[in-house]
C-alpha positions in Angstrom: 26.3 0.8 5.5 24.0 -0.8 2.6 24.2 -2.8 -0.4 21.6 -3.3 -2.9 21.8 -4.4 -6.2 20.3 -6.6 -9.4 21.9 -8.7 -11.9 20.7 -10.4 -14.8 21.5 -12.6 -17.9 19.8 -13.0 -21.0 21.2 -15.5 -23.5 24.8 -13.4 -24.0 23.9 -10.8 -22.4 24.7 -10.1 -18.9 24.5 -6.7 -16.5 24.1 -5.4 -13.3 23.3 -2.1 -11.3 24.7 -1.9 -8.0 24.1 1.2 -5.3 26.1 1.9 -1.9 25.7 3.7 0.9 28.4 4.4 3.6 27.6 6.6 6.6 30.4 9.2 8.4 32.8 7.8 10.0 34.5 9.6 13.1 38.3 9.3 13.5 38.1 9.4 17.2 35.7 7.6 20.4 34.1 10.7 21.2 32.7 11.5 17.7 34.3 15.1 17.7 35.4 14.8 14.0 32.6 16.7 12.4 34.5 18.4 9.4 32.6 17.0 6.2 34.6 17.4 2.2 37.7 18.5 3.4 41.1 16.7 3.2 41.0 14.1 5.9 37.3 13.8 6.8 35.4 10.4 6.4 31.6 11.4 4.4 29.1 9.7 4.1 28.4 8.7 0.5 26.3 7.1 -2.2 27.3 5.4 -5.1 25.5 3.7 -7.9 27.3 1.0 -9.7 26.8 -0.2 -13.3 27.9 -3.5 -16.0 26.9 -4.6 -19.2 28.7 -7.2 -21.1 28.3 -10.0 -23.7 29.6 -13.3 -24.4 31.3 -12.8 -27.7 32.4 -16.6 -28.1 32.3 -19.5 -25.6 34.5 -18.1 -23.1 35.3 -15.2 -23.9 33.3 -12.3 -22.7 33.5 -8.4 -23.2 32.3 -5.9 -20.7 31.9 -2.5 -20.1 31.3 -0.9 -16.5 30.8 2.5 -14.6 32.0 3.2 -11.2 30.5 6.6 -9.5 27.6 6.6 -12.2 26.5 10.0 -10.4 30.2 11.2 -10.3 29.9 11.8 -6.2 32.5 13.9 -4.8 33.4 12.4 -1.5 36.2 12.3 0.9 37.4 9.2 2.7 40.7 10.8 4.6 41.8 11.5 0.6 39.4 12.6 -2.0 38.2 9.3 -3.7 38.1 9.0 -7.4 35.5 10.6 -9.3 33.2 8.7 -12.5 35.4 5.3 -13.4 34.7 3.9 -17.0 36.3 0.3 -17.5 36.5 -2.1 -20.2 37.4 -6.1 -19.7 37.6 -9.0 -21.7 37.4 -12.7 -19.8 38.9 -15.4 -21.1 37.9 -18.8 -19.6 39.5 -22.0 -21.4 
C-alpha cells in the first residue's frame, strides 16, 4: 500500500492531486482467495485523487474535488463507488 501526492497554494488558490495504490488482500491465512472483480473479493487498485479551490473571502473557501479521477472499477468485499464529483464551501470565523 502507497500514498503519494502534491499540494500547493498560490495566493487563493489552492489544489492537490493525490494517487493510491492498495494491493489484494486474501480473506483467509493460507492466501487461497484468488477470485479478483467479483462480489466479495478484495483487488488491488489504483486511484488518483484530485482538488482545486479558492478563497473567495477571508474564511470562506470554495472547493471542488474528484474521487476515482480514472473511474476504477474495483471490488473491496462490495463493489466500491465509481468517479465522485464533490463541491464544499469552508467557513472559518
Amino acid at each position: 500500500m502507497w500514498n503519494v501526492g502534491v499540494e500547493g497554494q498560490y495566493k487563493g488558490v489552492f489544489g492537490s492531486v493525490i494517487g493510491r495504490y492498495v494491493d489484494k488482500s486474501y480473506s483467509d491465512a493460507a492466501n487461497r482467495d484468488v477470485a479478483v472483480g467479483v462480489q466479495g473479493a478484495w483487488d488491488a487498485y489504483y486511484l488518483l485523487d484530485t482538488k482545486i479551490g479558492y478563497e473567495v473571502l477571508k474564511g470562506v473557501k470554495a472547493s471542488f474535488a474528484v474521487q476515482n479521477l480514472l473511474d476504477e472499477s474495483y471490488y473491496q468485499s462490495a463493489l466500491m463507488p465509481s468517479r465522485t464529483f464533490i463541491g464544499e464551501v469552508v467557513v472559518n470565523f
